[in-house]
C-alpha positions as CSV (number, residue, x, y, z in Angstrom):
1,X,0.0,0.0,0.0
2,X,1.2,3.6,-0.7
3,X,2.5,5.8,1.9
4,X,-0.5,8.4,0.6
5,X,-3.0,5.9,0.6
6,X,-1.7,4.8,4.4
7,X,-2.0,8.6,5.1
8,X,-5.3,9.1,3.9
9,X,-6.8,6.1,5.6
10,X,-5.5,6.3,8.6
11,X,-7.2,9.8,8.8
12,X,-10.6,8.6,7.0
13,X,-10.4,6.2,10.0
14,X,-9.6,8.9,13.2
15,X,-11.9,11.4,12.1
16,X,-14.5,8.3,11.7
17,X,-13.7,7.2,15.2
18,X,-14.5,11.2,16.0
19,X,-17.9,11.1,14.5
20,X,-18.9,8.1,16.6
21,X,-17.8,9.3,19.5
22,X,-19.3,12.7,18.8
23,X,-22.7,11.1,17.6
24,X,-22.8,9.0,21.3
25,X,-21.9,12.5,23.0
26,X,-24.1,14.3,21.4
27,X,-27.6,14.0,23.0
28,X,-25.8,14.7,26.5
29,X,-24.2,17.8,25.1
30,X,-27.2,19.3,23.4
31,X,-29.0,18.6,26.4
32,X,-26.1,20.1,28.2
33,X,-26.8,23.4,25.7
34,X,-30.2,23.6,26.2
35,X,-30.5,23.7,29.9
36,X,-27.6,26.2,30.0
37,X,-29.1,28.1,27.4
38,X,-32.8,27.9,29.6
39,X,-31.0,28.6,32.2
40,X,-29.5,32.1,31.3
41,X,-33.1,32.7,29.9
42,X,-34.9,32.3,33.4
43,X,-32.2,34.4,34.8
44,X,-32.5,37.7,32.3
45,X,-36.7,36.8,33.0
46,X,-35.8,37.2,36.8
47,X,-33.5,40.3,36.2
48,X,-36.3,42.7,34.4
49,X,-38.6,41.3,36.5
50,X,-36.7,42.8,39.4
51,X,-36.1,45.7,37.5
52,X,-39.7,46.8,36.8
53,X,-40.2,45.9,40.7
54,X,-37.2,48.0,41.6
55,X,-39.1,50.7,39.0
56,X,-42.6,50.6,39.8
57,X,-42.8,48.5,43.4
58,X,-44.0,45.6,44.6
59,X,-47.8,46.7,44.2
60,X,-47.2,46.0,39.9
61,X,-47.6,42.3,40.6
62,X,-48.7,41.5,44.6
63,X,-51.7,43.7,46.4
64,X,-52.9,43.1,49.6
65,X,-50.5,40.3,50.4
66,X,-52.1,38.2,47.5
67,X,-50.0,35.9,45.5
68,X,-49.3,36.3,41.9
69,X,-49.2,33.2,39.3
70,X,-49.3,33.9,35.5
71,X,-49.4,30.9,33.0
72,X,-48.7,30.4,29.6
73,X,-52.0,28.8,27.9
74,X,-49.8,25.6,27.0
75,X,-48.9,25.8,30.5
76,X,-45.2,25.6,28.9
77,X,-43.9,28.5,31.3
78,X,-45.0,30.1,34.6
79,X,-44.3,32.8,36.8
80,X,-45.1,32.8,40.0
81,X,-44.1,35.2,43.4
82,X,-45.3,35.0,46.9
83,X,-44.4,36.7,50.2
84,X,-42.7,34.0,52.5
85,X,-41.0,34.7,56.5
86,X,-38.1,37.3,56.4
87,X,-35.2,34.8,57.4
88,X,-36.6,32.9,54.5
89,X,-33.5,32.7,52.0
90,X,-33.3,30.8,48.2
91,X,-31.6,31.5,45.0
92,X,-31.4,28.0,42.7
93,X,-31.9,26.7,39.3
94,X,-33.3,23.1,39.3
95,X,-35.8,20.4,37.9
96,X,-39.2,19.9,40.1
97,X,-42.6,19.1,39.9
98,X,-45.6,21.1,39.7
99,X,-49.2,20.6,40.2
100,X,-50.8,23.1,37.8
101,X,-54.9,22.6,37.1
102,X,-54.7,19.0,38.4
103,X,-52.1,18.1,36.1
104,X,-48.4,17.5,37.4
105,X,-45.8,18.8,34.7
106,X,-41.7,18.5,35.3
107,X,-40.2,22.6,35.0
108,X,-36.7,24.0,35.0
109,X,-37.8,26.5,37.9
110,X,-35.4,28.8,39.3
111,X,-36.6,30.2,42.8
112,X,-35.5,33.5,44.2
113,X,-35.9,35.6,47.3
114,X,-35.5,39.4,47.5
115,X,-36.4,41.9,49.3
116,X,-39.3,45.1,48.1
117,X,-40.8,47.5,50.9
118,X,-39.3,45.7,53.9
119,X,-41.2,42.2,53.4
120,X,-39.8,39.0,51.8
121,X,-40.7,37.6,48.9
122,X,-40.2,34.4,46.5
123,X,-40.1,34.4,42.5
124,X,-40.2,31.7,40.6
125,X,-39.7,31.1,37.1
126,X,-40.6,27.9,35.7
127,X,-40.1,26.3,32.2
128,X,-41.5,22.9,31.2
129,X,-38.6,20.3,30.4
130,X,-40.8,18.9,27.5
131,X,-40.3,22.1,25.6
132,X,-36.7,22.3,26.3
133,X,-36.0,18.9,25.0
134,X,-38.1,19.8,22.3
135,X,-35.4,21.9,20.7
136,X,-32.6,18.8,20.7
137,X,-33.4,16.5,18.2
138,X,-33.5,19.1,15.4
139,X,-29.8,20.3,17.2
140,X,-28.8,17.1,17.2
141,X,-29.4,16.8,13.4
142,X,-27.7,20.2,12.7
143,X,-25.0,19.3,14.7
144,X,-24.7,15.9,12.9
145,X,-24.5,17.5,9.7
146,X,-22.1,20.3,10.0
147,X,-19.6,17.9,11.6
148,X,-20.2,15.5,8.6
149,X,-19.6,18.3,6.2
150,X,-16.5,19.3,7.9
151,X,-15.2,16.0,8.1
152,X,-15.5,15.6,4.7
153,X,-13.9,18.6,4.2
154,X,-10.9,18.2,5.9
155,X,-10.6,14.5,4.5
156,X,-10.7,16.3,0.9
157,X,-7.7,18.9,2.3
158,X,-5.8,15.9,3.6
159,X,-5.8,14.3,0.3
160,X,-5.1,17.4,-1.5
161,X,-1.9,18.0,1.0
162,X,-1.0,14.7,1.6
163,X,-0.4,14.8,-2.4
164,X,1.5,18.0,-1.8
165,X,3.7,16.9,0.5
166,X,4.3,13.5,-0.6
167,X,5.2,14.8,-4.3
168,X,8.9,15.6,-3.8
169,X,9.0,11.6,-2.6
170,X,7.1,10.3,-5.7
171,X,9.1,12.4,-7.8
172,X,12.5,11.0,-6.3
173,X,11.5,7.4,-6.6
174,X,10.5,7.9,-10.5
175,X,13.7,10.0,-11.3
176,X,16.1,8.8,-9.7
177,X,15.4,4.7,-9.7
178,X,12.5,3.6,-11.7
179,X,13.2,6.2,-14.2
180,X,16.9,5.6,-14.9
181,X,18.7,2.4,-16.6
182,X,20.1,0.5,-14.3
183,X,22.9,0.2,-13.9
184,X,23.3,3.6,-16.5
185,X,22.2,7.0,-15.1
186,X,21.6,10.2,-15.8
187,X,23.4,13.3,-14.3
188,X,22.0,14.5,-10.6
189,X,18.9,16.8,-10.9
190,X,17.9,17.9,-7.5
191,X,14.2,17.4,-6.8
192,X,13.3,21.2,-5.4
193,X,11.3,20.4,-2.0
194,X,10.8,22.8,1.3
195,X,10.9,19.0,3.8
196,X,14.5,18.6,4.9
197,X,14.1,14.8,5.1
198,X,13.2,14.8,1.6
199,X,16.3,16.7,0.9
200,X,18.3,14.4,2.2
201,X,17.1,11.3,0.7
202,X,17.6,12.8,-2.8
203,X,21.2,13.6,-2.0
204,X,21.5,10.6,-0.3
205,X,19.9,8.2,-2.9
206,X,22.2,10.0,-5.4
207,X,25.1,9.2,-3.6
208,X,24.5,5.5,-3.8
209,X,23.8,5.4,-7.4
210,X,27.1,7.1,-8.0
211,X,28.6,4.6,-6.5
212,X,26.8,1.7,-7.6
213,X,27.5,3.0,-11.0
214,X,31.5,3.2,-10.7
215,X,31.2,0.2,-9.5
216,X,29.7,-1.2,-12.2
217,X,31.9,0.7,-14.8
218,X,34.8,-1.1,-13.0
219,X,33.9,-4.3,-13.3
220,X,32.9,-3.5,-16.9
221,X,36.3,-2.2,-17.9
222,X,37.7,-5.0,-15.9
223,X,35.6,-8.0,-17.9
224,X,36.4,-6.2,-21.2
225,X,40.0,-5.4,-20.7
226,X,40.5,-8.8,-19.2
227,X,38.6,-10.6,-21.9
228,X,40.7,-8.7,-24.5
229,X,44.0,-9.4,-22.8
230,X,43.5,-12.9,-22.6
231,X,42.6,-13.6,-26.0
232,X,45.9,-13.3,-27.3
233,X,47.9,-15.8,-24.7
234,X,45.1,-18.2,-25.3
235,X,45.5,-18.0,-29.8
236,X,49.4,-17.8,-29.0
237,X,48.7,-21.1,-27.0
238,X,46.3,-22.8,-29.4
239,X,49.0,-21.7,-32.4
240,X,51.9,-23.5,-29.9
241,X,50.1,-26.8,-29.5
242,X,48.6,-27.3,-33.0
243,X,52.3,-26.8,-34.2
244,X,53.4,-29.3,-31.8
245,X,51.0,-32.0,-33.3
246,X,52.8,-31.7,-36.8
247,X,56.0,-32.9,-35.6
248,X,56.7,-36.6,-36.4
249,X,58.5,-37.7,-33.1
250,X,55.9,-36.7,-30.9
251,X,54.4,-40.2,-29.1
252,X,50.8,-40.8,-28.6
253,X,50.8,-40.3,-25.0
254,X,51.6,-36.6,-25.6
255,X,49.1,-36.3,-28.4
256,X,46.4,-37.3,-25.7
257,X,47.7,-34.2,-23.1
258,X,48.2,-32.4,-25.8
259,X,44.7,-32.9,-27.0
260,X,43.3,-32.3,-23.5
261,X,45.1,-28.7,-23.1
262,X,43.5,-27.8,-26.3
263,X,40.0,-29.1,-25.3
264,X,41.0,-26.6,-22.0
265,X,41.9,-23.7,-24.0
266,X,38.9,-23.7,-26.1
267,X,37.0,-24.0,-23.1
268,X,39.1,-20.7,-21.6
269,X,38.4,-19.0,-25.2
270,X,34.5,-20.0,-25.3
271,X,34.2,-17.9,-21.9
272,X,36.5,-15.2,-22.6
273,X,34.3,-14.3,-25.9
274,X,31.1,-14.8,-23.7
275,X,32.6,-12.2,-21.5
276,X,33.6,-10.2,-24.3
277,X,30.2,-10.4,-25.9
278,X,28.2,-9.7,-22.6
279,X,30.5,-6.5,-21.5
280,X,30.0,-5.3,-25.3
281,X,26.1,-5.4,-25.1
282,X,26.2,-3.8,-21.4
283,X,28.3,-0.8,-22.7
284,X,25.8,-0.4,-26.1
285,X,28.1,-0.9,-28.8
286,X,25.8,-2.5,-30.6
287,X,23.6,-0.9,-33.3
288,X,19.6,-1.8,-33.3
289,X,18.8,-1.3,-36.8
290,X,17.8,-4.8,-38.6
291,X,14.3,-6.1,-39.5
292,X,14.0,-9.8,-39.0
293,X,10.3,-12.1,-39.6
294,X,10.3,-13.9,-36.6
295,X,9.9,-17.2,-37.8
296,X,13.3,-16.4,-40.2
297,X,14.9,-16.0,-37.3
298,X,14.0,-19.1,-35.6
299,X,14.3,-21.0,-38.6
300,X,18.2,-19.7,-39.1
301,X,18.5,-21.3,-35.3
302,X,17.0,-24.2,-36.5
303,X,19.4,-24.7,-38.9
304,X,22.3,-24.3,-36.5
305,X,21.5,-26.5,-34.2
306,X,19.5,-29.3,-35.9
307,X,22.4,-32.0,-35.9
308,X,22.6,-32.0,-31.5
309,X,18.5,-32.3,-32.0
310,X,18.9,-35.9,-34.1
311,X,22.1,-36.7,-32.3
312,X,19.4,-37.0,-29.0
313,X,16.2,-37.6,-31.1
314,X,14.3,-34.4,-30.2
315,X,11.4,-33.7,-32.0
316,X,11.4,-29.9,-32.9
317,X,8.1,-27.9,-33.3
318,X,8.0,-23.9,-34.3
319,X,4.3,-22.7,-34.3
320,X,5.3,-18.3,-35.4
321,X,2.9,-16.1,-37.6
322,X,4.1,-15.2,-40.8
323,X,3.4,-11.5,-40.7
324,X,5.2,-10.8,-37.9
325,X,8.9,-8.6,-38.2
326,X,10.8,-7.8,-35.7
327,X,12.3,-3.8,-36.4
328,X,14.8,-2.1,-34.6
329,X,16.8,-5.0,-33.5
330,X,20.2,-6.7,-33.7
331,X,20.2,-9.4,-35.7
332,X,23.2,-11.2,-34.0
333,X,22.6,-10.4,-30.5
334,X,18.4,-12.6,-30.8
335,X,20.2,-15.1,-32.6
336,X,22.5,-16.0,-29.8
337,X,19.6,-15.1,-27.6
338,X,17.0,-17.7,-29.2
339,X,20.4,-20.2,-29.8
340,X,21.2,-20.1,-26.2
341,X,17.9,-20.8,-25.2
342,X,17.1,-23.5,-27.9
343,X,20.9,-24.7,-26.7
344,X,19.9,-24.8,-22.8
345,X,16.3,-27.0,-23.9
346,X,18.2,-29.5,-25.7
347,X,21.3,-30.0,-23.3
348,X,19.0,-30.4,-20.2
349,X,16.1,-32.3,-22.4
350,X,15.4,-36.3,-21.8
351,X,16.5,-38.4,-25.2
352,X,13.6,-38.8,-27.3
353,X,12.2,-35.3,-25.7
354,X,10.5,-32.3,-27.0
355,X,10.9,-28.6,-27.7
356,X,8.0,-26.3,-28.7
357,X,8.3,-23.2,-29.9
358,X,5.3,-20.9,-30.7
359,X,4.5,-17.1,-31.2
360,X,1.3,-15.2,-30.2
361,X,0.1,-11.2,-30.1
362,X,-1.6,-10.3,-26.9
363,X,-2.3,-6.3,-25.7
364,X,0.1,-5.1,-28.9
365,X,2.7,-7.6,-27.5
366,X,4.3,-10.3,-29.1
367,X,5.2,-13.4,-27.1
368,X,7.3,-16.2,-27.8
369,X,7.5,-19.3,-25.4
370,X,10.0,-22.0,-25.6
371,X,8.9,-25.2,-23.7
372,X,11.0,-28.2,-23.5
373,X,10.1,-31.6,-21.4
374,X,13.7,-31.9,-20.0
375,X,14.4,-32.1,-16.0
376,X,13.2,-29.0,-15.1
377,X,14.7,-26.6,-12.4
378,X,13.9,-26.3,-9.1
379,X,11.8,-23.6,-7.3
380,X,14.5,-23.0,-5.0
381,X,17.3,-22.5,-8.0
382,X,15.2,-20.2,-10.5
383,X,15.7,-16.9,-9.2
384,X,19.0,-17.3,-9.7
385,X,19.3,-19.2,-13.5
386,X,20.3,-15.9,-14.6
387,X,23.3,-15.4,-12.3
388,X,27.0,-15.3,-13.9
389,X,28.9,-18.4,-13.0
390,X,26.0,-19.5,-11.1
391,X,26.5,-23.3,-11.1
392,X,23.3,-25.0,-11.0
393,X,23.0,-28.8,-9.5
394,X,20.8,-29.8,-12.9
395,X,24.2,-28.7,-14.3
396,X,26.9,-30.5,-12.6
397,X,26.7,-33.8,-16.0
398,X,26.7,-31.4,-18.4
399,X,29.7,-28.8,-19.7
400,X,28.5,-25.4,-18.3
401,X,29.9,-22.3,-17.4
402,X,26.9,-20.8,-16.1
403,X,27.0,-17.8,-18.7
404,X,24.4,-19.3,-21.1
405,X,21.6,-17.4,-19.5
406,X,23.1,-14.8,-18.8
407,X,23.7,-13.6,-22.0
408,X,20.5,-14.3,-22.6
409,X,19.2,-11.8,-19.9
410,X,21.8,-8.9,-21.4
411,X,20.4,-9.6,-24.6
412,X,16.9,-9.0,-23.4
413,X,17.7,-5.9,-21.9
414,X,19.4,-4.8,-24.0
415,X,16.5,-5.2,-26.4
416,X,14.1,-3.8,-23.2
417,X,11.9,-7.6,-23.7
418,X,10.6,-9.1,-20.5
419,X,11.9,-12.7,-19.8
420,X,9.2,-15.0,-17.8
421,X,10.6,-18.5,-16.4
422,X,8.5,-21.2,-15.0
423,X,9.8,-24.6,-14.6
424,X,8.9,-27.9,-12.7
425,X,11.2,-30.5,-11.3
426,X,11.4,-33.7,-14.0
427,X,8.8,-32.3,-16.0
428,X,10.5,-29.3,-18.1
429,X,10.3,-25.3,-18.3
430,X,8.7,-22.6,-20.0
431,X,10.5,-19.4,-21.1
432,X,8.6,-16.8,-22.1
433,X,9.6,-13.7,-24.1
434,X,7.6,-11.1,-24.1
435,X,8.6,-8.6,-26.9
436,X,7.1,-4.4,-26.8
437,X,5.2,-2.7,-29.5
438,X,8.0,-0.9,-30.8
439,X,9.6,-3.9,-31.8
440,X,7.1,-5.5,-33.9
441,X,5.4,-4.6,-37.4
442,X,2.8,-6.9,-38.8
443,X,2.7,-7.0,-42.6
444,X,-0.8,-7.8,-43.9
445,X,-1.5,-11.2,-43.9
């Protein structure tokens, strides 16, 4: 999962676990609101009722010591005030009962005593809790809503940041490694970015590719110088011994050591060229400028190899499409490609075996698989059949030097074609090249 994506969910999911614990909150907070907010109402009631007392006296509401009540018609709010004893003392806001026209009704009341013209009286103020609650269900929902909104809101900024701030990183990772050819890069091009740790990781990342890649020039100068070097020692060698076999004297026991050093130094000059050849493909001095059919190709293989396929009495299938050419390619490199392949199915095939070959377009690729029904390699060994010098255990009876496949991969890179391997124990493999668009024209058929 991408670090964005990680972002963003993780908060989609705390502002989520916000809303529910708002939503369970909520009732108690509006209901919290509204009986502070009735409070301060019965209190500003209380104040300008004391005010037009203060104003106009007592006698406005209370004559001849009579009480004074005053309902709403809903009976939804009352006032009431009544003279009581002069140590008599009360100032609270608080839910009671009422008997009001035989009916008994729950109020917010708030009860006050004061003082007018030297007696004592009580006021109260009451408000009936049904109407209060009234008012928080349509709160709730308005509540609900804005919160949503926001949410929303700020999910949509975190996305729109979170891509803001995470661009420098994308922007690193497809510049500066899936963007370049390994192991061949492009000069340093600093990603601009105001996050310090992003900063870093550019120069950083740089750094290491630098020296990845003069690491890899080395060993490329190395393999080409040395492959270059040794060819003449080896020819000088080869020259040495074949003279040696036209003198007269020379017994047959010598002939056979003689014969075996030769056998070694065509060995020595089989891997040298390999060397050679891979060392010349990684450094591009190779042109891409032939046009090939496919099954041309495959048939020039054919023809190069078909005495090892009746010397082991395989039976050798090709199943391509006519109409397909393969364009801006090296001739020489595919044939060694397809030859080392085709080589590799019949060295580790059974006698009386089979190879297949056959050639498909799917999604504007073209796709060529070569199946054999040899011995297979193990799950544990095919990640690294492309290795150099990687000895394989299905190799140890036959005459390997583990660079077969390796040229094979160079090749394919070189060409930018996809290589797919899958292979089971005793029953054969399957390799799969998958060749791009821009290598492929299809005449009319």
């Amino acid at each position: 999962m991408k670090l964005k994506t990680k972002l963003t969910l993780f908060n989609t999911i705390s502002k989520l676990v916000i809303v529910i614990l708002f939503v369970l909150l909520l009732p108690a907070i509006i209901q919290n609101i509204n009986k502070n907010y009735t409070d301060n109402r019965l209190v500003k009631q209380k104040d300008k009722l004391l005010q037009i007392v203060h104003e106009q006296g007592i006698q406005t509401y209370i004559e001849d010591g009579q009480s004074y009540g005053s309902y709403l018609p809903l009976k939804e709010e009352y006032i009431s005030l009544d003279e009581v004893a002069p140590d008599y003392f009360l100032d609270t806001i608080q839910d009671e009962k009422r008997l009001v026209e035989k009916d008994t009704i729950d109020y917010r009341i708030l009860s006050h005593t004061f003082k007018a013209g030297n007696k004592n009286y009580l006021l109260e103020i009451g408000k009936s809790t049904e109407t209060i609650g009234e008012t928080t269900g349509p709160l709730q929902n308005i509540a609900f809503k804005t919160l949503l909104g926001m949410i929303l809101l700020t999910i949509l900024a975190d996305i729109i940041y979170a891509n803001y701030i995470l661009r420098p990183l994308s922007l690193i990772i497809k510049t500066k490694l899936v963007g370049n050819k390994f192991p061949s890069f492009t000069t340093y091009k600093e990603v601009k970015t105001t996050t310090s740790d992003f900063q870093h990781l550019d120069i950083s990342i740089h750094q290491m590719v630098e020296t990845i890649e003069r690491a890899f020039q080395k060993e490329r100068e190395f393999i080409s110088n040395a492959s270059h070097e040794l060819m003449t020692p080896i020819s000088i060698l080869q020259s040495k011994i074949e003279n040696m076999f036209e003198q007269e004297d020379i017994q047959d026991e010598v002939k056979v050591r003689l014969l075996e050093m030769q056998k070694i130094l065509n060995r020595l000059k089989s891997i040298t060229k390999t060397l050679l050849l891979i060392s010349q493909i990684e450094n591009d001095q190779f042109l891409k400028e032939d046009e090939i059919p496919s099954h041309m190709l495959l048939q020039d293989v054919y023809d190069e190899i078909s005495v090892r396929l009746q010397e082991k009495n395989i039976s050798y299938s090709v199943n391509m499409p006519q109409n397909v050419v393969l364009i801006n390619v090296n001739k020489f490199l595919l044939f060694n490609l397809f030859f080392n392949l085709v080589n590799n199915a019949i060295k580790y095939n059974k006698p009386d075996g089979n190879i297949a070959i056959a050639g498909h377009m799917h999604q504007q690729k073209f796709t060529i698989s070569i199946a054999d029904t040899g011995i297979g390699i193990s799950e544990d060994e095919l990640p690294f059949i492309f290795n150099r010098f990687k000895k394989l255990k299905r190799s140890l009876l036959h005459d390997s030097f583990g660079l077969g496949l390796p040229i094979v991969r160079s090749i394919a890179i070189f060409h930018n074609i996809e290589i797919k391997v899958t292979s089971q124990k005793g029953e054969g493999s399957v390799f799969n090249l998958i060749i791009p668009a821009k290598l492929i024209k299809e005449l009319p058929t």
